[in-house]
C-alpha positions in Angstrom: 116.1 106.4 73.9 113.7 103.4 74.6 111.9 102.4 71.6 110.4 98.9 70.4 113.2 95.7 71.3 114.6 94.0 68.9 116.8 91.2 69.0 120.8 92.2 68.6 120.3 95.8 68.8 121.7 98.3 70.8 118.8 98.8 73.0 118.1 95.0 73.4 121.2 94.6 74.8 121.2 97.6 77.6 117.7 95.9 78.4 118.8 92.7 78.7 122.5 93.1 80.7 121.9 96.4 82.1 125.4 98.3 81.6 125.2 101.1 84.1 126.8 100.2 87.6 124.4 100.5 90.1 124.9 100.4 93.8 122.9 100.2 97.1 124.0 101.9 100.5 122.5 101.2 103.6 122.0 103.1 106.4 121.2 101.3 109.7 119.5 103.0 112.9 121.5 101.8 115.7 119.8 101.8 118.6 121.7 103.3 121.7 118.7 102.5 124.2 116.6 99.4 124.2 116.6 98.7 127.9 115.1 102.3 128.5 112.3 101.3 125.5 111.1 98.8 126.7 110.4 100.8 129.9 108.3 103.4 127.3 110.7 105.5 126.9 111.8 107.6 123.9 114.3 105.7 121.2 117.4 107.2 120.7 119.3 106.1 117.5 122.7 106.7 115.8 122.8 106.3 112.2 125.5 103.8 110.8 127.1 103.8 106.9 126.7 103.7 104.2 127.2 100.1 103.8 127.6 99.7 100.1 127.0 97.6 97.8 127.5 97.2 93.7 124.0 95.8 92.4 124.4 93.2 89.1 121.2 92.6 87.1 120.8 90.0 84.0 117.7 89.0 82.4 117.0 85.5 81.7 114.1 83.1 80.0 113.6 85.8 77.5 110.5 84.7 75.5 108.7 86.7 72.8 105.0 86.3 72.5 103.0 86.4 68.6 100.9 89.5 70.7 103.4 91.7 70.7 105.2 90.9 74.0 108.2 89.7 75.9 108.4 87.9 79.3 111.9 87.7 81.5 112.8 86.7 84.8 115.7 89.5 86.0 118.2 88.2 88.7 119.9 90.6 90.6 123.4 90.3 92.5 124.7 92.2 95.7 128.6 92.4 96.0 130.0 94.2 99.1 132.0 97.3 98.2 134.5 97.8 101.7 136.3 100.8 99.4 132.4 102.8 99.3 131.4 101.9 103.0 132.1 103.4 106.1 132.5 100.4 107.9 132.2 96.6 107.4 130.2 93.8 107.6 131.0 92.7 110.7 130.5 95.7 112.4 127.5 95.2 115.2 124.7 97.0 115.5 121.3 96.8 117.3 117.9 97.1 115.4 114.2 96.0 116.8 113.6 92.2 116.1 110.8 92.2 113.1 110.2 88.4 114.5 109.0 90.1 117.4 107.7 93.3 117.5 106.3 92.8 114.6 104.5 89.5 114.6 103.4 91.0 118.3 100.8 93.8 116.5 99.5 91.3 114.3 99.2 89.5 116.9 96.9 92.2 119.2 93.6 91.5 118.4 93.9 87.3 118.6 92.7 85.3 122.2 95.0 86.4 125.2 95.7 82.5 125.1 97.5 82.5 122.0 99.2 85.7 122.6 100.6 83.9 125.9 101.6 81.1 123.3 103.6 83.0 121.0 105.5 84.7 123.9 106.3 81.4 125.3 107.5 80.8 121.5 109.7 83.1 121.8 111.1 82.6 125.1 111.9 78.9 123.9 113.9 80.4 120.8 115.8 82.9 123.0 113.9 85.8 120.8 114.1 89.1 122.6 112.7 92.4 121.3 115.8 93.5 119.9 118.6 91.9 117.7 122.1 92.8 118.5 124.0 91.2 115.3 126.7 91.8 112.6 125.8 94.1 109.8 126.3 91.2 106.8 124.2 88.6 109.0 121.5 91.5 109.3 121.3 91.9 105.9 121.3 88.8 104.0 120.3 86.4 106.9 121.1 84.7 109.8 119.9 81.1 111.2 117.1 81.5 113.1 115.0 78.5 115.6 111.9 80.2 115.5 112.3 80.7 111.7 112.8 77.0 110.9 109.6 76.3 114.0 107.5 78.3 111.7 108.5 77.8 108.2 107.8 73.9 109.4 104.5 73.8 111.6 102.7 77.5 110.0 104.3 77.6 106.4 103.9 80.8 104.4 103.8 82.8 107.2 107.2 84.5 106.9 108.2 85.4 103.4 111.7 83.5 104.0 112.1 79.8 103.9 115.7 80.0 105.1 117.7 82.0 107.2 116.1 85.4 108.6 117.6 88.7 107.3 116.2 92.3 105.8 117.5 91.7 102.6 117.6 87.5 102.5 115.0 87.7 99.6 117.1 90.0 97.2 120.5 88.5 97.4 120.9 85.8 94.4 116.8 85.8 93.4 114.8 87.6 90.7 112.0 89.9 90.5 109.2 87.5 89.1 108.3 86.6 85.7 107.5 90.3 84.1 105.2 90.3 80.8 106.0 93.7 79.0 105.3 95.3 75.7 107.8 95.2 73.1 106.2 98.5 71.0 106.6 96.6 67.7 102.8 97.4 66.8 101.9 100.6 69.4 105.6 102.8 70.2 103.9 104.2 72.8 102.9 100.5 74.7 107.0 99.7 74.8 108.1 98.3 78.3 105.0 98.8 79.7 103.8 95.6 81.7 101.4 93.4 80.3 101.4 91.0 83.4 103.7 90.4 86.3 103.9 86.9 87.9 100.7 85.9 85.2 98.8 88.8 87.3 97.2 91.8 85.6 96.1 93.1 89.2 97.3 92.4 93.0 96.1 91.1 95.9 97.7 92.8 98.0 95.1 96.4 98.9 92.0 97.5 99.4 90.6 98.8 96.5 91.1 98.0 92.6 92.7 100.9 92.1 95.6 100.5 94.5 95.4 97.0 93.0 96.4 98.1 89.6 100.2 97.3 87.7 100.7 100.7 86.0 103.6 101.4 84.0 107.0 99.8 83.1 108.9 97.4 85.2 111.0 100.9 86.2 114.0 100.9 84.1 113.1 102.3 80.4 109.7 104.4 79.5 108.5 104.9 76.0 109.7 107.6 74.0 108.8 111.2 72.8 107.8 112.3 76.7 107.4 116.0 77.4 107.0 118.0 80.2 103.4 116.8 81.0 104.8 113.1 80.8 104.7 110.7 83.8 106.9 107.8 84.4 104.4 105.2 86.1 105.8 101.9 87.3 105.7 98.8 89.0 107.8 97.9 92.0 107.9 94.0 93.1 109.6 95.0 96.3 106.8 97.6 97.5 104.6 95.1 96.2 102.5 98.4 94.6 102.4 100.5 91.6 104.3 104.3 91.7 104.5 107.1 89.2 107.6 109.6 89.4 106.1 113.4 88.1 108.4 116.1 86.1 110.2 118.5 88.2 113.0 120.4 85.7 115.1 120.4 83.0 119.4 119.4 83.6 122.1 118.6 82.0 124.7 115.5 82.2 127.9 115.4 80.2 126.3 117.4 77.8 123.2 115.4 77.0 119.6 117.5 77.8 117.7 115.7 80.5 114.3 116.0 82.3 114.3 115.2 85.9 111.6 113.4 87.4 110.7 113.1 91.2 108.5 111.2 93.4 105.5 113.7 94.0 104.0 114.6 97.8 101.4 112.7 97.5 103.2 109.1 97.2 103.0 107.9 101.0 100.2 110.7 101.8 97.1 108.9 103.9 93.8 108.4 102.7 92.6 111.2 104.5 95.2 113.6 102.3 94.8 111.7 99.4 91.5 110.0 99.0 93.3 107.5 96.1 95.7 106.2 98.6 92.5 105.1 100.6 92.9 101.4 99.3 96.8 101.3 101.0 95.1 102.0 104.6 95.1 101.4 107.4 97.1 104.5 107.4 99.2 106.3 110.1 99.9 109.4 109.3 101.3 110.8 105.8 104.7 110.1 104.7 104.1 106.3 105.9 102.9 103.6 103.6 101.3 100.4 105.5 103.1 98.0 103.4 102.2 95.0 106.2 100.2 93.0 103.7 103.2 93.2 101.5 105.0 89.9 102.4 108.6 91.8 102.2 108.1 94.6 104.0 106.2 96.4 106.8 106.1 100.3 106.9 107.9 102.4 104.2 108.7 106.4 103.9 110.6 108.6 102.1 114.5 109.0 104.2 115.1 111.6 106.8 117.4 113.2 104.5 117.9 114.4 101.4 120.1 112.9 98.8 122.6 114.4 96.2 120.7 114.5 93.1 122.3 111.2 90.3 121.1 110.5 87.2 119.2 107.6 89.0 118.0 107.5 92.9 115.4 105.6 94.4 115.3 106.4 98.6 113.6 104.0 100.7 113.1 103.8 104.6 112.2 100.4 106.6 110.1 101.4 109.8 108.9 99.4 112.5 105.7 100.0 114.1 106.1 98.9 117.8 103.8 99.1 120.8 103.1 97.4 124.4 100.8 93.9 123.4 98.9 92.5 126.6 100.2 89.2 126.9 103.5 89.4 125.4 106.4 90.4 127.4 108.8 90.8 125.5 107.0 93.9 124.4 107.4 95.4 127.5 106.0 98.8 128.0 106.7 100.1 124.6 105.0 103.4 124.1 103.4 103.6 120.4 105.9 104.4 118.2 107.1 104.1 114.4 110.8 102.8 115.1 113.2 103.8 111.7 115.7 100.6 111.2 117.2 101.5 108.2 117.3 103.6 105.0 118.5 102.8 101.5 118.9 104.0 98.0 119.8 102.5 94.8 121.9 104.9 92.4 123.3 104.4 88.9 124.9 106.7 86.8 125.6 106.9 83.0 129.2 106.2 82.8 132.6 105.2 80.4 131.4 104.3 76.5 128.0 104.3 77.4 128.1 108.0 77.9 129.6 108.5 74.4 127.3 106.4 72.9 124.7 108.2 74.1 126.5 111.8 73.4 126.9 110.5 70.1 123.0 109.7 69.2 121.1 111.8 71.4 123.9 115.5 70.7 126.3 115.2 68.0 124.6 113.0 65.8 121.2 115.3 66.1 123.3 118.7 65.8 125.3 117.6 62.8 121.9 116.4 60.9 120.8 119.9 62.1 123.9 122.2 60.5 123.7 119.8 57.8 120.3 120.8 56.6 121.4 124.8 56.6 124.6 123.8 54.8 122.5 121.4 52.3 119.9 124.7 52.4 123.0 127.4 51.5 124.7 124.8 48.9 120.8 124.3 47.3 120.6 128.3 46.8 123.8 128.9 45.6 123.5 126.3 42.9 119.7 128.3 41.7 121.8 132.0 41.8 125.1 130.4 40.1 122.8 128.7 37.7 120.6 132.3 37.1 123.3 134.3 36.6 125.4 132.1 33.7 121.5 131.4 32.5 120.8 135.2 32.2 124.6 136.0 30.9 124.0 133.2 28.2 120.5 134.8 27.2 122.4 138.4 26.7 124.9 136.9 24.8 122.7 135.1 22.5 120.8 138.4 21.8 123.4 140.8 21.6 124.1 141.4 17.5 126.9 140.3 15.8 129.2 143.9 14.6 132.3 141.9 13.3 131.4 142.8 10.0 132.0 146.2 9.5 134.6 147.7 7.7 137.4 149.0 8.7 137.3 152.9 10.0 133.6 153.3 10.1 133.2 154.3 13.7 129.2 154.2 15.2 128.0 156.2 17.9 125.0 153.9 19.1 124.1 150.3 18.6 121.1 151.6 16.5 123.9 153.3 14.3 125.4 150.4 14.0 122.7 147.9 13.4 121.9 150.7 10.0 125.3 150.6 9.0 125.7 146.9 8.8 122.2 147.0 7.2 123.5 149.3 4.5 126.2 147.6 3.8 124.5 144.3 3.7 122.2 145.9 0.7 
C-alpha cells in the first residue's frame, strides 16, 4: 500500500500519526545470585514480565524538499499498560550495573593507575556491580552521583545527560532528523532514506559497508514487491542498517500477506559471515558488538520464540562481564555474556483501519475483477443480440413479396410462386 506521499491523502496521514497501536513488553533477567558471581560462579536468572507498554509515535517538522524528498523528526511516547503486564513498576528486581561492568571492559586495557581510579570512583558513588531497583526506575531512569560526576568533568561519555536508566533515551525523544524519498519522480525510491541526522553513512563500524544507511526508516517499503523482494532498513536504536528476507505467504482478516523474517545471518560473526566483518570485534554468532553504538552494548535475537503478529521486532540487551585487574568490584567474574533483558515491539492492523484496507487491497480489487467478466459477457451478448435481429432483418428484406396473388391459386414451391406472380404481372 505505500506509494509516493502526498499531502491530505490517506497514506500521508498513516505516515505521519501512525494509527496502529503498538506496544513494547519487557522481559527483565532477574538475577537470583550475585554474591556467588562475583565469586566466578555460574549466573542463575529468573525471567520477569512482560512489562508492557502502549508505544505513541507522531511525526513533526515535516519539510518537503524541490529534490523529491521529505525530512521529519518522529517522537515516540511510552505509557505503562498495568492491564497487559504481569507485574508493576514497582516491582524490584536485580540486573548487572552497565555503570560498572561495563565501563570496567572498556576500561581493561588502560594504566593499572587509572583502573585503581575508577574503582575508587565508584566506591565514592556507592556503585556496586549490580543494581537492585524498581522496574519503572530501571527503565526510564534513576538519579545517579556518578552519572552527574561524569556528565560534568568527562562529557559525552555516557549517552544520557540526566538520570541513568535502559530506556531513559526513548521515553519522550525522537529518532533524529530522517531525510526520505517521497517517490513523486522514481515509485520505487518511496520511503527510502536519503540521509539520517544530515548523514549519508555512519561512524559507528569498521568498514564502509557496515557503515552504509540501506532502506526505509522501517515502517513502509515501496510497492509491487514479490517474493524475491527484501525489506532493508535503518534502525537508529542499533545504530546499523538491517534487511528482513521473505519467508511465506499468510493471511490476516482476509487480506493476502507475505511474511518477512530476520535471516540467520543478521548477528552471525565475521568468521560466518565475512560482510558482518566490519561490526567485529565479534564473540560468537547470534551476538552483535553494538559497544560503539552509544545506546547499547551487545544485542541478540531472544531466547524464545514469539507468536507470529502482523508486526514483531525481538531484541535482547546482554552484558559482557569479566574479572578486570584493578577493579574490585569486578570480583572474580568468570567471562561471561550476562542476558538483562529482552523486548519486542508488536502492532497489529486493527478497528477501521482493517476495513479500509479490506476494502482497497480485497473487495475493491475482486469487484474490478468480476466486473470485467460481467462487462466481458454484457459486451458479447450485445454482438449475438445485435447478429441475430441483423441477420433476421437481412432475411426479411430478401424474402419476396406473395400478397398479390389471387385468391385460390395454391403454389407448391416459392419458384412456383415467383412464376405465377410473374404471369400474372404480364
Amino acid at each position: 500500500y505505500a506509494y509516493s506521499i502526498p499531502k491530505n491523502d490517506l497514506t500521508y496521514t498513516m505516515w505521519k500519526d501512525i494509527p496502529v497501536p503498538f506496544f513494547m513488553s519487557v522481559y527483565f533477567f532477574n538475577v537470583l545470585n550475585p554474591a556467588e558471581i562475583l565469586k566466578g560462579e555460574k549466573p542463575m536468572v529468573e525471567q520477569r514480565g512482560p512489562y508492557v507498554y502502549r508505544k505513541q509515535c507522531q511525526k513533526e517538522n515535516i519539510t518537503f524538499h524541490p529534490n523529491g524528498t521529505v525530512s521529519y523528526r518522529e517522537y515516540r511516547q511510552y505509557h505503562f499498560e498495568p492491564s497487559m503486564s504481569a507485574g508493576n513498576e514497582s516491582d524490584v528486581v536485580t540486573i548487572p550495573n552497565m555503570l560498572v561492568l561495563g565501563a570496567s571492559v572498556m576500561m581493561e586495557n588502560l594504566p593499572y593507575v587509572l583502573r585503581l581510579m575508577m574503582s575508587a570512583t565508584f566506591k565514592t558513588f556507592k556503585e556496586g556491580p549490580f543494581l537492585t531497583k524498581p522496574v519503572g526506575e530501571l527503565m526510564w531512569g534513576y538519579d545517579s552521583g556518578l552519572v552527574d560526576f561524569l556528565n560534568k568533568y568527562l562529557p559525552g561519555m555516557i549517552p544520557t545527560s540526566g538520570k541513568f536508566g535502559l530506556f531513559s533515551e526513548f521515553n519522550n525523544s525522537n529518532t533524529g532528523l530522517f531525510t526520505v524519498f517521497t517517490g513523486k519522480d522514481d515509485i520505487r525510491k518511496v520511503h527510502r532514506v536519503d540521509s539520517w541526522n544530515g548523514l549519508t553513512e555512519l561512524p559507528y563500524w569498521r568498514t564502509a559497508q557496515s557503515n552504509m544507511i540501506n532502506g526505509t526508516a522501517g515502517q513502509m517499503w515501496p510497492p509491487f514487491m514479490t517474493k524475491e523482494s527484501t525489506l532493508p532498513f535503518y534502525s537508529p536504536d542499533a545504530c546499523r542498517s538491517m534487511e528482513l528476507v521473505y519467508q511465506r505467504p499468510g493471511e490476516m482478516y482476509g487480506i493476502p500477506l507475505y511474511r518477512y523474517v530476520a535471516p540467520k545471518t543478521l548477528f552471525a560473526n565475521g568468521t560466518d559471515y565475512a560482510p558482518n566483518e566490519g561490526f567485529c570485534p565479534c564473540r560468537q554468532s547470534g551476538l552483535l558488538n553494538v559497544s560503539s553504538c552509544p545506546h547499547i552494548n551487545f544485542l541478540s535475537e531472544p531466547h524464545q520464540t514469539g507468536v507470529p503478529l502482523n508486526v514483531s521486532i525481538r531484541l535482547q540487551l546482554n552484558l559482557y562481564m569479566k574479572k578486570v585487574s584493578g577493579i574490585t568490584e569486578t570480583g572474580k567474574i568468570s567471562d561471561v555474556v550476562m542476558p538483562m533483558i529482552w523486548f519486542e515491539e508488536n502492532g497489529y492492523i486493527d478497528g477501521p483501519i482493517v476495513n479500509t484496507f479490506r476494502t482497497n487491497l480485497v473487495v475493491l480489487p475482486t469487484l474490478l475483477e468480476y466486473l470485467q467478466y460481467i462487462l466481458i459477457g454484457l459486451g458479447l451478448a450485445t454482438i449475438i443480440v445485435a447478429a441475430v435481429v441483423y441477420h433476421k432483418v437481412k432475411v426479411k428484406l430478401n424474402q419476396p413479396d406473395h400478397s398479390n396473388l389471387p385468391d385460390g391459386i395454391k403454389c407448391s414451391s416459392a419458384e412456383e410462386k415467383d412464376s405465377l406472380l410473374q404471369d400474372d404481372m404480364n
